[in-house]
N, C-alpha and C positions, 0 to 999 in steps of 0.2 A: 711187691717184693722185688729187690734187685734182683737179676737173673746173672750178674757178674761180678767177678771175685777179681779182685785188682784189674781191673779192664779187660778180663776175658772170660767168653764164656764158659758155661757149666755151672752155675751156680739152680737154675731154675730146678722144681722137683719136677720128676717124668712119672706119667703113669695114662692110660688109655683111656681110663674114664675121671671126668672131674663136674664140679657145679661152681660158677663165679655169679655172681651178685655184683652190680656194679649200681652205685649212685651217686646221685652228682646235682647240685644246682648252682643255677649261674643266677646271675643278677646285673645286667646291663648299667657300667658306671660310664660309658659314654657311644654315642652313636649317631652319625650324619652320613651321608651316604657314599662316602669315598671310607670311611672307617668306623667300624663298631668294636668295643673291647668290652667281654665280658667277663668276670671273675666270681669265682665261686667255691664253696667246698666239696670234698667227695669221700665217700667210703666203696671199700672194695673189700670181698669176703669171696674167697674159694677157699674147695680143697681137692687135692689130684688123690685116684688110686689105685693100684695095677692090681692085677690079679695074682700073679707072686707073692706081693707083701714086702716086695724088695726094693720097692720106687715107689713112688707118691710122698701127699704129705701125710705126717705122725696126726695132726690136729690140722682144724680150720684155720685158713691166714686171713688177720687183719690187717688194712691197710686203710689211711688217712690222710689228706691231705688238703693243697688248695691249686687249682687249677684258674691260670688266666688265658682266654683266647681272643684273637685281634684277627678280625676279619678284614682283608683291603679291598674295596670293588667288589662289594659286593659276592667275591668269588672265593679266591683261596685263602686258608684262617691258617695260623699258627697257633697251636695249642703247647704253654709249659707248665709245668706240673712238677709240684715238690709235695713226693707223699713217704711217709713213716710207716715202718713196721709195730704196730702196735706190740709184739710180742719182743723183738730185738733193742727195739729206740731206734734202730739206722735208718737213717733218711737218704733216699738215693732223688736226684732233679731228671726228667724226662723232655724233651723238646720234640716236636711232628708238626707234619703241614699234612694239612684236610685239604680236599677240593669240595 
C-alpha cells in the first residue's frame, strides 16, 4: 500500500495493533560471483487496529506484485518492487539497498 499522497506523507493507516503476512519467491535468472539477479512474485496481506476505532484499517489490505533483486560481491543487493493494491488498481514502484 502506498503510504503517500502526491509525494507526501500520511497516506499509511495508524493503529497500535496489526498482523502482515508477507510472501514472496524468487527464482535466480542469472549468477556468477561478482553478480546474482533474482526476480520473483510476492503477495502481502495486513490489517492495522486501534482501540478507538478511529485509525486502522476498515478491511484486510491486499497487495501484489513483482520484485527484482541484484546482489554485487557477494555483499550489498538492490531490491525493486512494483506491487498493486489489489482493492484500489494503484500501483506505487519501491527501490532499497540490503546489506
Amino acid at each position: 500500500h502506498r503510504a503517500t499522497i502526491n509525494g507526501r506523507k500520511g497516506r499509511a493507516p495508524l493503529g497500535r495493533r496489526y498482523v502482515v503476512v508477507n510472501a514472496e519467491f524468487e527464482k535466480t535468472i542469472y549468477d556468477n560471483p561478482l553478480l546474482r539477479m533474482q526476480c520473483g512474485p510476492f503477495l502481502d496481506s495486513g490489517t492495522i487496529a486501534d482501540q478507538s476505532g478511529l485509525f486502522g484499517s476498515q478491511r484486510w489490505q491486499w497487495d501484489t506484485g513483482v520484485q527484482a533483486r541484484i546482489r554485487l560481491l557477494g555483499g550489498i543487493s538492490v531490491v525493486l518492487s512494483y506491487g498493486w493494491d489489489l482493492r484500489s488498481g494503484s500501483g506505487t514502484f519501491y527501490g532499497t539497498t540490503m546489506h
